[in-house]
N, C-alpha and C positions, 0 to 999 in steps of 0.2 A: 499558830496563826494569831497576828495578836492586830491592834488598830493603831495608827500613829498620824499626829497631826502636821500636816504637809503647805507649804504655803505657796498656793498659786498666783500667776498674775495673769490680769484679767485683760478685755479689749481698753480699758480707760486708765492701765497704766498703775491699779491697785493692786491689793493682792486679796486673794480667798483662801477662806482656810479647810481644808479640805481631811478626811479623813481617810488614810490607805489601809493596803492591807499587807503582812508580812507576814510569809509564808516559807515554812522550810521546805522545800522543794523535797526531800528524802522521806517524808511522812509517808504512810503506805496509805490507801484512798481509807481504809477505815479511821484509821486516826484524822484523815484530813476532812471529813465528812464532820467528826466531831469535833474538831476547833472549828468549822464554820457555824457548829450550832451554838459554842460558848461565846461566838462571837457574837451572832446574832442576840442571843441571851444579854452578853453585855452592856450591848448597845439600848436595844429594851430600857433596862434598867436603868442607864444612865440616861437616857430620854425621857424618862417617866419621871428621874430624881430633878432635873432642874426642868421640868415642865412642870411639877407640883410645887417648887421651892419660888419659883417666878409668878404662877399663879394666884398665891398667897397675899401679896402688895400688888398687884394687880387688881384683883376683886376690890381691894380698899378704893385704889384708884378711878377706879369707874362708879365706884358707890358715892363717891364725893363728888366725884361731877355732873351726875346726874341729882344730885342733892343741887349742888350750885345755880346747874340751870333753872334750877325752879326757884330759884330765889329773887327776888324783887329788885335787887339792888345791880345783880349781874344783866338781868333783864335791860336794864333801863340804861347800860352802857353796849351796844353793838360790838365793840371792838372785843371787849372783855367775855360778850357771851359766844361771838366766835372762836375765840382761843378757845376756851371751854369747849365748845364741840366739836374742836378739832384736837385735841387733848383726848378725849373719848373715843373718839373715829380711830384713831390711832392704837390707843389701849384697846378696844373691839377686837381689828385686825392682830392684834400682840395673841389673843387668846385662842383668836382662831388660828396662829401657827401652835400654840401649843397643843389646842387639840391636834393636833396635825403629829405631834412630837409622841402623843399618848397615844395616838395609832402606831406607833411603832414597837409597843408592845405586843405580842401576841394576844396575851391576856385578858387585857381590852378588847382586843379584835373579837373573841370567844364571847365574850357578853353580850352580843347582838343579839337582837333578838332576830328568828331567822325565820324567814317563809318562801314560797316556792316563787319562781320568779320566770316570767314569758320571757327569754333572753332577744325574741324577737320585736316584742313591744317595747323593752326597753332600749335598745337599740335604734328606734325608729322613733322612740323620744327625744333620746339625744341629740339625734341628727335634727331633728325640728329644732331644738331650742338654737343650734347653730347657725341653721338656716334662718332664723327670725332676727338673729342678730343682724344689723346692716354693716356692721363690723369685716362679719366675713361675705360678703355680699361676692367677694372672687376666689373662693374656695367653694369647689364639688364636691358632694358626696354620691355615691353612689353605692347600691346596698344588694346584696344577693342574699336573700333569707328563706330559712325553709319554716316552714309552721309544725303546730308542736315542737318546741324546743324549750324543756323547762330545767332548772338547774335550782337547787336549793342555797338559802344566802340572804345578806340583808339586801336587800333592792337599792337603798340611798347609794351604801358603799360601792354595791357594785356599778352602777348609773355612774360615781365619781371615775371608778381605774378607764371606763370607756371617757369622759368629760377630759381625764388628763391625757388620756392618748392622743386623741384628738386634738387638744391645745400645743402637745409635744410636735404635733406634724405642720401646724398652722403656725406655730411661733421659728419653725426652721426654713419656710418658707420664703420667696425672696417677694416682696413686698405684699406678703400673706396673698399671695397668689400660687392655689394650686391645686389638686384632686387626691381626695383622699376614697379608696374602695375598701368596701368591709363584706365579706364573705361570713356566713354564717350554715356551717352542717350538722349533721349529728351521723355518728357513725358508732355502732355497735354501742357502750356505754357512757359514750361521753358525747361532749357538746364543743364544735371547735369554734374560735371567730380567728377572723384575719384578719388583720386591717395594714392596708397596703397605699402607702402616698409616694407623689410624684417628685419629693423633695433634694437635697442634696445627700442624705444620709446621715450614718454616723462615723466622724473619724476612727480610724483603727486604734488608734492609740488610747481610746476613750472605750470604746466598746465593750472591754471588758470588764468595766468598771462602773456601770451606769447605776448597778444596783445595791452598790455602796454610799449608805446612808451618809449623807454632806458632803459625794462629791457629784459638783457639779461645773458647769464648762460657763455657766451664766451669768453675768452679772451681779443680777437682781436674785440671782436662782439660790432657795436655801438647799438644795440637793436631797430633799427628804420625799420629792414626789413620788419617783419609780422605789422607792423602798417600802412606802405605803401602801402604793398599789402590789405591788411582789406579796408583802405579808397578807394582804385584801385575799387576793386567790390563794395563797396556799392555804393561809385558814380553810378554805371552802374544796383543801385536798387539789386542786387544781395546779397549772403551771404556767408560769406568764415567760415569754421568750421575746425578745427583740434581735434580729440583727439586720443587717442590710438587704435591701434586695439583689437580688442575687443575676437578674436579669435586666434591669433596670433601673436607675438612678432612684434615691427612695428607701422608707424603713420597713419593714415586716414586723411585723405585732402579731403573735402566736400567742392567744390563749385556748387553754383544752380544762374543762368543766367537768365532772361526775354528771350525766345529766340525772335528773329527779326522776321517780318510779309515777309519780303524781302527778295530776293536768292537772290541780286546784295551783291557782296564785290570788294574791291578794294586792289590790290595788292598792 
């Protein structure tokens, strides 16, 4: 199984560059288990090499225009001290995909620092900050949670794989109108959530590909979402699933957690 880059064209007539995958079909599952881990390995690594190599003049970049701003002379022309902060605003968001690029490491992922996490409280965070937004003022949520439900893990990352699921059901939405339900149990050792929206789905021909780091169906989309969120949960031993809903229109988001032996969390 090896990666190869593929060039799609987009709704405006571009193209995106996308990365597949090639697979010998005659591999027996144990060999094919382990070309999806050298893949995954690869990909890592070359995610980490030019997120480190870009990073590098990057950090100059931003040191110098934040040196600039404060300078008297940039001050006293408006024109020139906007360019400046939009030079910066710019460079910001560059670093925040690269972080984005360094999650795709396992690696990194393992360095968390980790602590126990109310998967119920966090959950009901989320949904607030959506709901506060006037943005999605025609998107529902709606939440079935059971108490006691703790799960070990960094809280930020995890609060993020729930932030982009959520974003994923609201950006397919047809004029971000729609209901998104999230179901949360615990059964025997583990901790499940559901999250189930009223949307159009995902095409077949895509579906099986969503968790294939750079590709993506978007525009705007660098395709590195659902791979971050995938590595987020298995670091933490769990399984993240998406497919269609199976009785009505809409996506299914299956995650299943280890839960924690511990009621302690740390806010």
């Amino acid at each position: 199984m090896w990666p190869f880059l593929k060039k799609q064209p987009t709704k405006n007539g571009n193209t995106k560059t996308q990365i597949e995958l090639n697979q010998d079909k005659s591999l027996d599952q144990t060999e094919g288990n382990q070309s999806t881990d050298d893949y995954h390995k690869a990909i890592g690594k070359m995610s980490a090499f030019f997120a480190h190599e870009i990073r590098n003049p990057l950090t100059s970049i931003i040191g110098f225009t934040q040196v600039l701003e404060r300078d008297e002379t940039v001050k006293s022309d408006p024109n020139v001290s906007n360019y400046i902060s939009i030079i910066k605003d710019e460079a910001l968001k560059m670093e925040l995909l690269i972080q984005e690029l360094l999650s795709l490491s396992n690696t990194h992922l393992h360095q968390d620092n980790l602590s126990i996490i109310d998967v119920k409280l966090s959950i009901n965070k989320v949904i607030h900050l959506f709901e506060m937004n006037h943005s999605f003022d025609h998107v529902s949520f709606s939440s079935q949670t059971t108490d006691e439900t703790y799960i070990t893990g960094n809280e930020t990352r995890f609060e993020r794989v729930l932030t982009n699921m959520f974003n994923n059901s609201i950006e397919a939405f047809e004029d971000n109108k729609g209901k998104i339900d999230i179901t949360l149990t615990k059964n025997d050792d583990y901790v499940n959530i559901n999250i189930l929206d009223n949307g159009p789905g995902i095409a077949e021909e895509h579906i099986d590909q969503i968790f294939f780091p750079f590709y993506t169906t978007k525009d705007e989309g660098t395709g590195i979402g659902l791979p971050i969120c995938k590595a987020i949960i298995e670091t933490l031993n769990g399984t993240l699933e998406i497919e269609n809903n199976q009785k009505l229109p809409g996506t299914h988001v299956i995650m299943r957690l280890p839960a924690s032996k511990h009621t302690y969390y740390r806010n």
